[in-house]
N, C-alpha and C positions, 0 to 999 in steps of 0.2 A: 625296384630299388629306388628310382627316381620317384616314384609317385611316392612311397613311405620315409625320403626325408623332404619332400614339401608338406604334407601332410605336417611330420615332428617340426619342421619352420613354424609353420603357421601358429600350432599348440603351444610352444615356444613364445612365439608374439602376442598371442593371447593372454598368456599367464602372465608375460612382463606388461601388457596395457593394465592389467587387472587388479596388478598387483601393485603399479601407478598410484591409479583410479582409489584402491584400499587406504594409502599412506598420505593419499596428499591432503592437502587443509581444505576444511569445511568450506562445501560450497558458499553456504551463506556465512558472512563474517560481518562481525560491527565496524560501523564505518570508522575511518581511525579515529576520530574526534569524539567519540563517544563514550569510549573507553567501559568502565564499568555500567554506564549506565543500558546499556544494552540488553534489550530483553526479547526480542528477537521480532520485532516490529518495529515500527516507523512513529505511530501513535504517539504524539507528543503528552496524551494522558496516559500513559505507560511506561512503568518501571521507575524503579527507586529517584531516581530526579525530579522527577515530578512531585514524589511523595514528600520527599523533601523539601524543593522548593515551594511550595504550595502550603506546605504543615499539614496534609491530609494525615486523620487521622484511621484505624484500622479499618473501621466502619465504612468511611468514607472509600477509600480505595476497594475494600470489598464493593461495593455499591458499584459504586464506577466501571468496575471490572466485568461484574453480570449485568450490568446496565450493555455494555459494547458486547460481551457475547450474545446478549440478547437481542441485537441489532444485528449483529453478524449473521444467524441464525434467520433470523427474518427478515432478511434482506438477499438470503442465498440466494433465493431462484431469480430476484430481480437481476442480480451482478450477473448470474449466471447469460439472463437475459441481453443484458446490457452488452457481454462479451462479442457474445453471439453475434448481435447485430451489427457490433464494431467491425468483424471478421465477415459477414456480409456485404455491407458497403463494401469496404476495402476489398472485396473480391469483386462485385461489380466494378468499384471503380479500375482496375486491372484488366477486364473484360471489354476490347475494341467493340464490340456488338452491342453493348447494354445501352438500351435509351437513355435519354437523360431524364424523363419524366418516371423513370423505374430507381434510378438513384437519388433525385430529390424526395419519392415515397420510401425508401429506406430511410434516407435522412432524416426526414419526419418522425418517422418510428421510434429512431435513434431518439431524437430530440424529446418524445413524449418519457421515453423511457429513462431518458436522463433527469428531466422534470420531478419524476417522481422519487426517484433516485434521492431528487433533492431534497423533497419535502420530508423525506425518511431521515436525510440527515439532520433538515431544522427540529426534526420533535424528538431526536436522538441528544441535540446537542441542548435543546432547551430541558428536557430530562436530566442533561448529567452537570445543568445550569445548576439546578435547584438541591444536588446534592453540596455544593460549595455554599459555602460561608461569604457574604459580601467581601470579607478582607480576603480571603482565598480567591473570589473573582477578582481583585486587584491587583495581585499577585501576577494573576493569567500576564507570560508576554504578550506584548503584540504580538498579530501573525500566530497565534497559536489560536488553533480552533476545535480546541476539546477534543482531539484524536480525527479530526480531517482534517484535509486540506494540505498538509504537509508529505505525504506518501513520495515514498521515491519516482524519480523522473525529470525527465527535464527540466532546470533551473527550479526547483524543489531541493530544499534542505531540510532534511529530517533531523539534523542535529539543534535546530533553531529554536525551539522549544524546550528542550532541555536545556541548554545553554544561557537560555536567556537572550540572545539575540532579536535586535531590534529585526522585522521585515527588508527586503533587501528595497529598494527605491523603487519607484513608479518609475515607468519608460518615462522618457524625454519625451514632448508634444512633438507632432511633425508639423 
């Protein structure tokens, strides 16, 4: 008898985490400042704000749009790359035993990997340059870098770009 109502407990607390879990708001939400412009990225060349602030025409946002899936796509297995090695270091560095000369060659890795990273974004962004009109590049806020550079994270504002928001200040010199 004991063993079939912890057994009914348990079933019991499962169905109500589950049933939680079913009702509650979407894991991902727009940040509050975004309000409608929200389109379920960070991508400051993404979603109706941009369309508008910029005067992109249909063409043009079409373009822009398989322009970054196209980059997306060819850039998987790098990011994927990328992660990976992040989650390496950082497990060496966790690791009492690990040389130092086996963490600064991670590091390296990291570095080259990120390098390239790079250069994927400059021919990404000088690509989705040449879809804009000179007064549409004028337009560009500051601190808006054609859909990087803005991604959620530490002292990163994804709503800056849409907003029109000037960049937040350079540190103070020490």
């Amino acid at each position: 008898m004991r063993k079939i109502l912890s057994v009914l407990v348990v079933i019991v607390a499962i169905v109500f985490v589950l049933h939680q879990y079913a009702v509650s708001e979407p894991f991902f939400e727009p940040p509050p400042d975004m309000g409608d412009q929200w389109d379920g990225g960070p991508e400051c060349m993404k979603g109706p704000g941009c369309a508008l602030q910029l005067g992109l025409t249909a063409d043009q946002a079409n373009s822009l749009r398989e322009l970054r899936q196209a980059f997306m796509q060819d850039t998987a297995s790098l990011r994927d790359s990328l992660r990976t090695k992040r989650m390496e270091l950082d497990r060496l560095f966790r690791d009492a035993t690990t040389k130092d000369a086996a963490i600064a060659a991670k590091g390296k890795e990291l570095s080259a990997l990120r390098e390239e990273m790079a250069q994927k974004v400059m021919e990404y962004r000088l690509k989705a340059r040449k879809i804009l009109t000179p007064e549409q590049l004028e337009k560009i806020p500051a601190g808006c870098h054609l859909g990087f550079g803005m991604g959620p994270g530490p002292g990163r504002h994804p709503a800056r770009c849409q907003k029109g928001l000037p960049p937040p200040p350079p540190p103070a010199p020490m």
